[in-house]
PDB file as gemmi writes it, atoms N, CA and C in Angstrom:
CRYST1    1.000    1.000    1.000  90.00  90.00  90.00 P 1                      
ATOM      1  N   UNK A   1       0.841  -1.200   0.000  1.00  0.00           N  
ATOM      2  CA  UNK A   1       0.000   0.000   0.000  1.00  0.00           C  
ATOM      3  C   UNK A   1       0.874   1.248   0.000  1.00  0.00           C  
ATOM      4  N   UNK A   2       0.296   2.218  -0.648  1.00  0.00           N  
ATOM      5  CA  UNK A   2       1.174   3.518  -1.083  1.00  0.00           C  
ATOM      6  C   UNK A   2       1.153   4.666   0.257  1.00  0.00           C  
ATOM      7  N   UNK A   3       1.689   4.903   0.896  1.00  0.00           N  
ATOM      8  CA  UNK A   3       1.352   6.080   1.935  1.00  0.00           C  
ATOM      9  C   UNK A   3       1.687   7.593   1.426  1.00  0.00           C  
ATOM     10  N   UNK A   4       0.518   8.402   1.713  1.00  0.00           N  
ATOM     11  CA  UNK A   4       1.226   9.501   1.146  1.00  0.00           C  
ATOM     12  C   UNK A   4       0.211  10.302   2.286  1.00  0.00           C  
ATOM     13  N   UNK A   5       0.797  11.298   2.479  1.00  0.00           N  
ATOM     14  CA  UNK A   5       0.691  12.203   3.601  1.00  0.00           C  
ATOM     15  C   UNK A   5       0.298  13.662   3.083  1.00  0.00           C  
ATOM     16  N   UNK A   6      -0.939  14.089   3.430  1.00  0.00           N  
ATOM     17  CA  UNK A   6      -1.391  15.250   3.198  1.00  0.00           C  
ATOM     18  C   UNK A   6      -1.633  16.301   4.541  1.00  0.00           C  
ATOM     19  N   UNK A   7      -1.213  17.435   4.371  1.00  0.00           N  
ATOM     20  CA  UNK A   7      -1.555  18.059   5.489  1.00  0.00           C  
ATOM     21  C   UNK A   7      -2.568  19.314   5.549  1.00  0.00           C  
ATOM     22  N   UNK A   8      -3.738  19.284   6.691  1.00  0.00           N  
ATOM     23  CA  UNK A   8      -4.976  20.235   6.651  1.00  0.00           C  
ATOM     24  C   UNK A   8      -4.679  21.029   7.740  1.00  0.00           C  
ATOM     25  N   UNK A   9      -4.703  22.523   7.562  1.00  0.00           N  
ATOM     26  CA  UNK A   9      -5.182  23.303   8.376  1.00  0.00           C  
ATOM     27  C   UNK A   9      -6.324  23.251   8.801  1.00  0.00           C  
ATOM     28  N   UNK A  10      -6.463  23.261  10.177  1.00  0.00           N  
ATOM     29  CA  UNK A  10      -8.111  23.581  10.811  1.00  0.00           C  
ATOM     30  C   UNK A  10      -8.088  24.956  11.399  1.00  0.00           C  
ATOM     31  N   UNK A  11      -9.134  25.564  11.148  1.00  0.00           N  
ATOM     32  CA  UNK A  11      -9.120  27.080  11.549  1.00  0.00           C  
ATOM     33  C   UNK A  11     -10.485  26.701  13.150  1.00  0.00           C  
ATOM     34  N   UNK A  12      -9.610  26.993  14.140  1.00  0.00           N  
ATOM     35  CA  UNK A  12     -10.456  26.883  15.759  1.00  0.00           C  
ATOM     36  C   UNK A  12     -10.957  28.501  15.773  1.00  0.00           C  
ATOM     37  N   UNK A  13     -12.096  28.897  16.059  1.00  0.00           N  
ATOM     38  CA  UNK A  13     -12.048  29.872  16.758  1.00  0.00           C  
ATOM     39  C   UNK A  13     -12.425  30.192  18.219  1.00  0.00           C  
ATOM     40  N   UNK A  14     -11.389  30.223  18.905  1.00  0.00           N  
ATOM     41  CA  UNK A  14     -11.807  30.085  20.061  1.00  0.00           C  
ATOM     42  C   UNK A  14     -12.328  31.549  20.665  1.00  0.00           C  
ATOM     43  N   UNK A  15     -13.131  31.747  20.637  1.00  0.00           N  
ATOM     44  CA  UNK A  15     -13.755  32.732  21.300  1.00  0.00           C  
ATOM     45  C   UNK A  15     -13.508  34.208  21.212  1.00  0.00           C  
ATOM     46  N   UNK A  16     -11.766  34.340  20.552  1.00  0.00           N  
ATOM     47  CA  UNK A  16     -11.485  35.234  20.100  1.00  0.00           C  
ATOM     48  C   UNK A  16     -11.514  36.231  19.335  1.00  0.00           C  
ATOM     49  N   UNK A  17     -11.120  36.898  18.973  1.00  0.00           N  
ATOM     50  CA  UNK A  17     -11.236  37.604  17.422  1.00  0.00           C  
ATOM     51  C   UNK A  17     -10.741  37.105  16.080  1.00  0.00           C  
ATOM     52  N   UNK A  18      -9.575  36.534  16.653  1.00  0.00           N  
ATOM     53  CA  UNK A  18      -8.384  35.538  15.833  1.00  0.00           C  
ATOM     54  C   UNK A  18      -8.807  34.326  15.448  1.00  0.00           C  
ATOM     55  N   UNK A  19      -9.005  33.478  16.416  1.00  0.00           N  
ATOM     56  CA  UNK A  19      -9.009  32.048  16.435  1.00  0.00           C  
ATOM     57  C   UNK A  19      -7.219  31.597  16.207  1.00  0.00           C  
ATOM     58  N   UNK A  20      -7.210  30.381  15.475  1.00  0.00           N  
ATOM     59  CA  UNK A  20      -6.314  30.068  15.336  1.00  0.00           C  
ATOM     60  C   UNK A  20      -5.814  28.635  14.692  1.00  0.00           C  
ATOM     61  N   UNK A  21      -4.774  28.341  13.785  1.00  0.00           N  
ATOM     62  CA  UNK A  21      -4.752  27.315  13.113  1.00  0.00           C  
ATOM     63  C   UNK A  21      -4.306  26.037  13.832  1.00  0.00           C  
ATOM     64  N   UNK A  22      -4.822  24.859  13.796  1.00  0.00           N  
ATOM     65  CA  UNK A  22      -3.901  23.965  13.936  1.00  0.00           C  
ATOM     66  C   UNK A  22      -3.690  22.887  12.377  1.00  0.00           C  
ATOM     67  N   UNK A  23      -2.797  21.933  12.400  1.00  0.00           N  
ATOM     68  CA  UNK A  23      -2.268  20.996  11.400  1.00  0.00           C  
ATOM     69  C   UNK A  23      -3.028  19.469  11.491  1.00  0.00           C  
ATOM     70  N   UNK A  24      -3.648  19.024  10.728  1.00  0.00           N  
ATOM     71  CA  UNK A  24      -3.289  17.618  10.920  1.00  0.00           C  
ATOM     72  C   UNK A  24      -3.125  16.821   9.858  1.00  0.00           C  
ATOM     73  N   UNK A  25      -2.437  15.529   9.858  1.00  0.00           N  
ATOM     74  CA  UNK A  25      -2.205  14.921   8.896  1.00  0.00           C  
ATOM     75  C   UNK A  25      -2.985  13.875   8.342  1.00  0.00           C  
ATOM     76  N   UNK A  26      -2.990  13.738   7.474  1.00  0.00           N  
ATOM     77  CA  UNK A  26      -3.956  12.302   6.888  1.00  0.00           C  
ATOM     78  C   UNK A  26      -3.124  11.103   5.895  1.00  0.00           C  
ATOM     79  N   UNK A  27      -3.297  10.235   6.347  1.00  0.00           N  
ATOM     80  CA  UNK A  27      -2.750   9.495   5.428  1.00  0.00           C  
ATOM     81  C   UNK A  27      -3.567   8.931   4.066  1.00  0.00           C  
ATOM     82  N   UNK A  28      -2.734   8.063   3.317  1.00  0.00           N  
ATOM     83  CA  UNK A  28      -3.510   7.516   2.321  1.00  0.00           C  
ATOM     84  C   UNK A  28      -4.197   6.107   2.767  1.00  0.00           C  
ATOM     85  N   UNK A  29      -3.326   5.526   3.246  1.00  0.00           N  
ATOM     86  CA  UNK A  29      -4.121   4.324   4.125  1.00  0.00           C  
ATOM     87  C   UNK A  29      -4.775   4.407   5.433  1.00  0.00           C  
ATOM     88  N   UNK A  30      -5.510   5.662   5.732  1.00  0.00           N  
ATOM     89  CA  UNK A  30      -6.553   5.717   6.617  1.00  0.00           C  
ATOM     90  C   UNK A  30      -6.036   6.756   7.950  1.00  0.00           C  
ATOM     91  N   UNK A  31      -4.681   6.130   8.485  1.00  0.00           N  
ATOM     92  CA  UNK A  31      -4.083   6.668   9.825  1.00  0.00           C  
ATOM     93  C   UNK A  31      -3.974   8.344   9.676  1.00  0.00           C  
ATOM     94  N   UNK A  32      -4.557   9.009  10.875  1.00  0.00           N  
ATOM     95  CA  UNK A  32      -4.149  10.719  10.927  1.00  0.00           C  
ATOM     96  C   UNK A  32      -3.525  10.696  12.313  1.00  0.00           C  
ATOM     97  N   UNK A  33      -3.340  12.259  12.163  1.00  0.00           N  
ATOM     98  CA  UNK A  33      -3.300  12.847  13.708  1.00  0.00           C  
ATOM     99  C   UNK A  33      -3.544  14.212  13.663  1.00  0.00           C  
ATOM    100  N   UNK A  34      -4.160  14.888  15.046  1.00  0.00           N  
ATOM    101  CA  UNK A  34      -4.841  15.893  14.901  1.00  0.00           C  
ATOM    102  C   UNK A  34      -4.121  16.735  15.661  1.00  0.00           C  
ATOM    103  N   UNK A  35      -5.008  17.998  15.465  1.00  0.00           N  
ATOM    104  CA  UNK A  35      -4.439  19.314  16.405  1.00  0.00           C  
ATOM    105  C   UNK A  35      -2.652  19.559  16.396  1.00  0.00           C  
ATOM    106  N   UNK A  36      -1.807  19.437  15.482  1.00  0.00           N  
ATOM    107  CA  UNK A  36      -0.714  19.535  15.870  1.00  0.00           C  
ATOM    108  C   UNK A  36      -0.638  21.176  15.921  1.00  0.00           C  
ATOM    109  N   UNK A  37       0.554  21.764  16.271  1.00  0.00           N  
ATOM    110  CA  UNK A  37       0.323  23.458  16.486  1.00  0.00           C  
ATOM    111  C   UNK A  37       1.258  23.993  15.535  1.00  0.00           C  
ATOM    112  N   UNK A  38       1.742  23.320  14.078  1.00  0.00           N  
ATOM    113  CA  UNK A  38       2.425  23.650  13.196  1.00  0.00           C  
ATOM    114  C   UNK A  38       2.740  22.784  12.366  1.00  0.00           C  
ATOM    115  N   UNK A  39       2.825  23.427  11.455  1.00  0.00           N  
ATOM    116  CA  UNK A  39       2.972  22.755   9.882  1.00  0.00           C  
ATOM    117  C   UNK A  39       4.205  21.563   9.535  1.00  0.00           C  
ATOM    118  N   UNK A  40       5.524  22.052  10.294  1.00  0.00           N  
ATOM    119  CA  UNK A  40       6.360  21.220  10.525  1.00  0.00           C  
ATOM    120  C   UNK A  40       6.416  20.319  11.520  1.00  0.00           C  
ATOM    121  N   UNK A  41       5.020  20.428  12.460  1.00  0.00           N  
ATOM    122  CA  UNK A  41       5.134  19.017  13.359  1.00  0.00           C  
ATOM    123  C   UNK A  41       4.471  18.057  12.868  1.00  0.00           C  
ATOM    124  N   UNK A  42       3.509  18.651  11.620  1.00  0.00           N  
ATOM    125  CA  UNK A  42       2.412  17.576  10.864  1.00  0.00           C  
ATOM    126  C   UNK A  42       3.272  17.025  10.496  1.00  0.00           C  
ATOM    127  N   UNK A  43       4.262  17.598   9.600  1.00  0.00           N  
ATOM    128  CA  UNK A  43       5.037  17.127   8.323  1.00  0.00           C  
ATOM    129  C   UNK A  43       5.731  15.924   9.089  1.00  0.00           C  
ATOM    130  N   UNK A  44       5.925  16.255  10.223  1.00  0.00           N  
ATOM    131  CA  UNK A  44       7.234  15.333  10.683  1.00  0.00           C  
ATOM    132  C   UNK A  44       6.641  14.155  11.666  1.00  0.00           C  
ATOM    133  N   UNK A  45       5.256  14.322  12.396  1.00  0.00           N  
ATOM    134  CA  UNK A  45       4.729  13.156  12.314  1.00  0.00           C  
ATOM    135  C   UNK A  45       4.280  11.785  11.509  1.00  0.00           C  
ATOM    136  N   UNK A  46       3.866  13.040  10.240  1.00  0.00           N  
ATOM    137  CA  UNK A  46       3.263  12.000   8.929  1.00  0.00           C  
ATOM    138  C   UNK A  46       4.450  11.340   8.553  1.00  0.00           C  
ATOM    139  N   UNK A  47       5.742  11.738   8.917  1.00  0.00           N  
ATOM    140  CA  UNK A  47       6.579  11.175   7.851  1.00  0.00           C  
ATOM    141  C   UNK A  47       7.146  10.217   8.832  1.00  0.00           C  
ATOM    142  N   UNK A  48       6.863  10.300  10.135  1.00  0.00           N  
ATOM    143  CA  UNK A  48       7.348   9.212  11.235  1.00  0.00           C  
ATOM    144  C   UNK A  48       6.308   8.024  10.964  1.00  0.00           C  
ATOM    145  N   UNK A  49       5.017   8.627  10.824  1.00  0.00           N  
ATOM    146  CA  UNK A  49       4.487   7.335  10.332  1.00  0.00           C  
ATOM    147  C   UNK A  49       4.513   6.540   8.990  1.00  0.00           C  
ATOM    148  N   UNK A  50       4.907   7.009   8.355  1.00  0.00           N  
ATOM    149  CA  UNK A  50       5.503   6.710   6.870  1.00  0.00           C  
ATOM    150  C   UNK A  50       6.527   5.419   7.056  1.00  0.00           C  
ATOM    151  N   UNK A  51       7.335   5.629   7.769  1.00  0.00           N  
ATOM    152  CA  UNK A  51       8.794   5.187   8.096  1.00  0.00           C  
ATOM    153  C   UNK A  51       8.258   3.722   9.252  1.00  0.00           C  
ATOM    154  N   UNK A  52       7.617   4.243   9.768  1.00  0.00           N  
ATOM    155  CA  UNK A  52       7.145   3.248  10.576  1.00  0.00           C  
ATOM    156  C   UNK A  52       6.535   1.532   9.684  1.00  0.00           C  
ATOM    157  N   UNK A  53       5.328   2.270   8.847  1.00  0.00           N  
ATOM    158  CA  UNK A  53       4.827   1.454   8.282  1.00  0.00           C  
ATOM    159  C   UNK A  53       5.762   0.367   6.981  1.00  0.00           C  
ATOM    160  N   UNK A  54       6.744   1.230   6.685  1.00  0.00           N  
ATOM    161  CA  UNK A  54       8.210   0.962   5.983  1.00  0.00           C  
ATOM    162  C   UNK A  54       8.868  -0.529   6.411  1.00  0.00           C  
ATOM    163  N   UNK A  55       8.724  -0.826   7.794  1.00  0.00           N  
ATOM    164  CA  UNK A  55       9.475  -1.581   8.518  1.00  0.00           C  
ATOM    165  C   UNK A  55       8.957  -3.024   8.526  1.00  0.00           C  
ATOM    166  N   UNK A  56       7.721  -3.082   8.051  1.00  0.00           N  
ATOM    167  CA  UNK A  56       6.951  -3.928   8.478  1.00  0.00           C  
ATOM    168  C   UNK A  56       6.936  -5.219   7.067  1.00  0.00           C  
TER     169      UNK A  56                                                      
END                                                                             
C-alpha cells in the first residue's frame, strides 16, 4: 500500500477575534493525527508514520 501524507489546516475559533490554526495529517491508508500546532510538526509526524509502516 502507497502512503502519502497530506496536510490540513483547521481554523479553531476560540472565542477570540483571531481564532487560530492547527495541522493535521492524513494518510492515504486511513491513519491521521490531529491538532498539531504547526505545519512542521504535521510534516514530521506524517513522515514518522511513513517510516514506521516501511518496517513492516
Amino acid at each position: 500500500m502507497q502512503h502519502r501524507i497530506r496536510i490540513e489546516p483547521e481554523h479553531h475559533n476560540n472565542g477570540g477575534p483571531y481564532g487560530r490554526y492547527t495541522y493535521s495529517w492524513l494518510c492515504s491508508c486511513g491513519a491521521k493525527g490531529y491538532a498539531l500546532r504547526s505545519r512542521p510538526a504535521a510534516e514530521h509526524y506524517g513522515r514518522e508514520h511513513v517510516s514506521k509502516q516501511g518496517e513492516r
